[in-house]
Kinemage of the C-alpha trace (Angstrom):
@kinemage 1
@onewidth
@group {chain A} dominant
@subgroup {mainchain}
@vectorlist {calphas} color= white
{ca unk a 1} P 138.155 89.654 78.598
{ca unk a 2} L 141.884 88.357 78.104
{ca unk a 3} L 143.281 88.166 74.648
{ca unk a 4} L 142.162 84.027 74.514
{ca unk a 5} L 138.938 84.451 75.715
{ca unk a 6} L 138.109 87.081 72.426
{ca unk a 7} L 139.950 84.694 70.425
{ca unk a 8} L 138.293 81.472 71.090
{ca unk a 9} L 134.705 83.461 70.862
{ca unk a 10} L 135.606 84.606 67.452
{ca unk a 11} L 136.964 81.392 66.284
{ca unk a 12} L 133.537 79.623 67.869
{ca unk a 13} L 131.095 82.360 66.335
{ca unk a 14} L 133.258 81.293 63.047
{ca unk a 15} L 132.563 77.805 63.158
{ca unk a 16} L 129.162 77.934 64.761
{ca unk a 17} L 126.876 77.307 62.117
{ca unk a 18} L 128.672 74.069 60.524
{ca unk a 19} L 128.811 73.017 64.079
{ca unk a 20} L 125.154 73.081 65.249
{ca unk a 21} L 124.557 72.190 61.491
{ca unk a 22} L 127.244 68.565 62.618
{ca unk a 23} L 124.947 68.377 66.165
{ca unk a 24} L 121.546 68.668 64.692
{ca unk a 25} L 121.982 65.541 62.729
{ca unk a 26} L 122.590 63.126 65.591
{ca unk a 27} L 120.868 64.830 68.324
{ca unk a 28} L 117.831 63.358 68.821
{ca unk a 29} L 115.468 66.047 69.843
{ca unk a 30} L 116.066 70.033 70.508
{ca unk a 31} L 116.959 69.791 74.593
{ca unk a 32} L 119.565 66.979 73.602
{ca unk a 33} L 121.338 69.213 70.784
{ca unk a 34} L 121.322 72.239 73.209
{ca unk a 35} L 122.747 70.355 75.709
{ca unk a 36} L 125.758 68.868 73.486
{ca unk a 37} L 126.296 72.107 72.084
{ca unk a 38} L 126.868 73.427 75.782
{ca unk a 39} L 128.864 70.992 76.490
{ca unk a 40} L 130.898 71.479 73.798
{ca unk a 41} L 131.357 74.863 74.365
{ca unk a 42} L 132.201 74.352 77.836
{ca unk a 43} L 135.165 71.741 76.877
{ca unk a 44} L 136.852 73.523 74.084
{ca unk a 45} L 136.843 76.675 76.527
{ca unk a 46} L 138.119 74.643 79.256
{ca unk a 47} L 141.105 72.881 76.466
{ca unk a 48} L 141.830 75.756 74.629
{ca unk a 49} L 144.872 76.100 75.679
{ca unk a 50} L 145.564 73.045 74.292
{ca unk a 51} L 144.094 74.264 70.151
{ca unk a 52} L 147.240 73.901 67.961
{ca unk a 53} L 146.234 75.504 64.478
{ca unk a 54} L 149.454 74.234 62.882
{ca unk a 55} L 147.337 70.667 63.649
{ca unk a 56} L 143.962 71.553 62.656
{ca unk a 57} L 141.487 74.287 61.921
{ca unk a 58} L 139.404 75.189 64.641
{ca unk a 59} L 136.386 74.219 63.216
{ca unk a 60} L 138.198 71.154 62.967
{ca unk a 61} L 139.183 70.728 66.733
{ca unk a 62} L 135.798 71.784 67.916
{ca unk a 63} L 134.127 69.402 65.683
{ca unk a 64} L 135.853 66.335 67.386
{ca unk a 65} L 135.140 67.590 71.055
{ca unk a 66} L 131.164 67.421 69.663
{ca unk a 67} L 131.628 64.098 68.204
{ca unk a 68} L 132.995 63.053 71.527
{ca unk a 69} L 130.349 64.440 73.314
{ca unk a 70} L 127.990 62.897 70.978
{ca unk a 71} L 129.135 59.718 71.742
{ca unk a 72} L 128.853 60.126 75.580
{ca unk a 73} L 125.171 61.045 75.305
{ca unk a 74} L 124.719 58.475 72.796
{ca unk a 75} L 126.406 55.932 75.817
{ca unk a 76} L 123.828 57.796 78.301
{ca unk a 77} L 120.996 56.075 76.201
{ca unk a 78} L 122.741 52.902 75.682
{ca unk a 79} L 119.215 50.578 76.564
{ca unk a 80} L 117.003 53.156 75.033
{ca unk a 81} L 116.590 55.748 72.006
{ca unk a 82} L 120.252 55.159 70.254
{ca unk a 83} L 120.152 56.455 66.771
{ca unk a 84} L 123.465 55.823 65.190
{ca unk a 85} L 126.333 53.534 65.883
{ca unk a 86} L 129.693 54.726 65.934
{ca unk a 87} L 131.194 53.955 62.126
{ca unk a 88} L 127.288 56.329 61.469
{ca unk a 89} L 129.004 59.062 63.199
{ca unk a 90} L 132.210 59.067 61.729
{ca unk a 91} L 130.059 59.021 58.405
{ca unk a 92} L 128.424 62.150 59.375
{ca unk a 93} L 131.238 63.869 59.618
{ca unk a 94} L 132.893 63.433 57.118
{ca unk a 95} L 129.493 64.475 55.231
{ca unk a 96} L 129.598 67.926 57.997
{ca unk a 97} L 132.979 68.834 56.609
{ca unk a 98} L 131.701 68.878 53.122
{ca unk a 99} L 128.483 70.893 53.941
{ca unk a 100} L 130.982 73.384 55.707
{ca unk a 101} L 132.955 73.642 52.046
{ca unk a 102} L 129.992 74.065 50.094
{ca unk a 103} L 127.837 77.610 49.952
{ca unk a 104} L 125.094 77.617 52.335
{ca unk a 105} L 123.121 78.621 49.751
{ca unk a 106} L 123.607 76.305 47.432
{ca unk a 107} L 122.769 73.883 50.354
{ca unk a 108} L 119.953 75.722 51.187
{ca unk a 109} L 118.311 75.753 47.473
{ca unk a 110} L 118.905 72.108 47.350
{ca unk a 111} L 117.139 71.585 50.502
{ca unk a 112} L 113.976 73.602 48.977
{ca unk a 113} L 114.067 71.545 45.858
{ca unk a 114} L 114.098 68.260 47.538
{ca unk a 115} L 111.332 69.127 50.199
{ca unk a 116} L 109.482 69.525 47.512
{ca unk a 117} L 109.871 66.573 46.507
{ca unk a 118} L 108.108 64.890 49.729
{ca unk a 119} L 104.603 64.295 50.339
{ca unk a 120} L 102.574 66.135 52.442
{ca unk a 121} L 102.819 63.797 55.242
{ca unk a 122} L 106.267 63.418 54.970
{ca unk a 123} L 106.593 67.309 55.136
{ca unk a 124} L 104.534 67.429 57.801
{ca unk a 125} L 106.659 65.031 59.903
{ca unk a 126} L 109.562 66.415 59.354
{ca unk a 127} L 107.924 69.955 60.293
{ca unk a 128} L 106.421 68.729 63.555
{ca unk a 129} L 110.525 66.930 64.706
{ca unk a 130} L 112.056 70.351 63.237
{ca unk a 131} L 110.466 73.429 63.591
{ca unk a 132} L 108.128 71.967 66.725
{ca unk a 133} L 110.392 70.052 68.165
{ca unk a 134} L 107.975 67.119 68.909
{ca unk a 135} L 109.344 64.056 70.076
{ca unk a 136} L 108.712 60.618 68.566
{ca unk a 137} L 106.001 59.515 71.195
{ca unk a 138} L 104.571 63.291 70.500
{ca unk a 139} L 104.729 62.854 66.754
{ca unk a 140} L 103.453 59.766 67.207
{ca unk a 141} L 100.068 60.482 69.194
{ca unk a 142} L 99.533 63.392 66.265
{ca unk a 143} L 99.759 60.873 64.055
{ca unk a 144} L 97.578 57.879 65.695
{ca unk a 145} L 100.701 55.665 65.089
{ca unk a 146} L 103.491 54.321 67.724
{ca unk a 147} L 106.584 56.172 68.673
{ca unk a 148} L 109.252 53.560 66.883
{ca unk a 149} L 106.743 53.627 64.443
{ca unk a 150} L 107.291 57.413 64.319
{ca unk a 151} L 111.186 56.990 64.427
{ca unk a 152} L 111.402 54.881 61.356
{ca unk a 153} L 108.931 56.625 59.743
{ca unk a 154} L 111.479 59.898 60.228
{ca unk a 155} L 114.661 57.922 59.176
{ca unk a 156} L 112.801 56.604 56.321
{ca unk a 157} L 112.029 60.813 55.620
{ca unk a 158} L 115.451 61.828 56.486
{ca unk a 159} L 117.189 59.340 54.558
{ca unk a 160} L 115.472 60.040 51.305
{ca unk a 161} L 115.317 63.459 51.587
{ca unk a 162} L 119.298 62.839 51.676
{ca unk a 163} L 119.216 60.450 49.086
{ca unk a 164} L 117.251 63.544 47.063
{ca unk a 165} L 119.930 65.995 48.081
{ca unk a 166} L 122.972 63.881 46.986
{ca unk a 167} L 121.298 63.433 43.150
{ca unk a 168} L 121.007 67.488 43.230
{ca unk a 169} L 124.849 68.173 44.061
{ca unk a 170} L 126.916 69.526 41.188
{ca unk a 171} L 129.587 67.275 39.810
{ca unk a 172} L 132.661 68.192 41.947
């Protein structure tokens, strides 16, 4: 391997984790985040040559190749499953960049706290999107409800499990 290749795997095993972490939250099921994470992969590879670190971290850099290809699967279900506009993604990451400041375990313990927080339902949503990766029709069927049903249902979940999260940050 040539002296770029090791360094762009070191810098991307470096910023992996608040990466996937940025991709989870707009990828709309497990095959869709594996895919954007591939492709993201495969782009910064192909432009490194063209990473500047007197411009921006690399963590940075790769982070904005995601978001764009974020956006061009998000354009690939432009009359179907879109989850967040545009000015949504920009929100997100501005929110990635200060989960990637903060401790992981810190993020993690607040995470606990405010699961525990949730019913059981809403646990058990959450669980079968997450750890199963069910889809929204798939959720829905467990659940004798309809998929969009499902989907708000989930936003609903995911936005006060948030809204749970935010209330358990220290004062910064």
């Amino acid at each position: 391997m040539s002296d770029a290749q090791d360094r762009f795997c070191a810098l991307w095993q470096d910023a992996e984790s608040s990466l996937n972490a940025f991709i989870r939250m707009m990828a709309p099921n497990s095959s869709d985040f594996d895919d954007i994470v591939q492709e993201t992969a495969l782009t910064a590879f192909r432009k490194f040559e063209s990473f500047d670190e007197s411009q921006a971290s690399f963590s940075t850099w790769v982070r904005g190749i995601a978001k764009f290809e974020v956006l061009n699967r998000r354009r690939s279900y432009a009359r179907s499953k879109i989850m967040f506009s545009s000015e949504t993604i920009d929100l997100l990451e501005g929110t990635a960049f200060q989960v990637e400041e903060e401790k992981p375990d810190e993020r993690l313990d607040q995470l606990k706290l405010s699961m525990g927080e949730l019913d059981d339902a809403q646990r058990k949503m959450l669980e079968m999107k997450y750890i199963h990766g069910y889809d929204s029709e798939r959720i829905g069927k467990e659940l004798g409800i309809s998929a969009g049903n499902a989907r708000i249902r989930l936003m609903r979940i995911r936005d006060l499990l948030f809204e749970k999260m935010i209330k358990l940050e220290p004062a910064r």
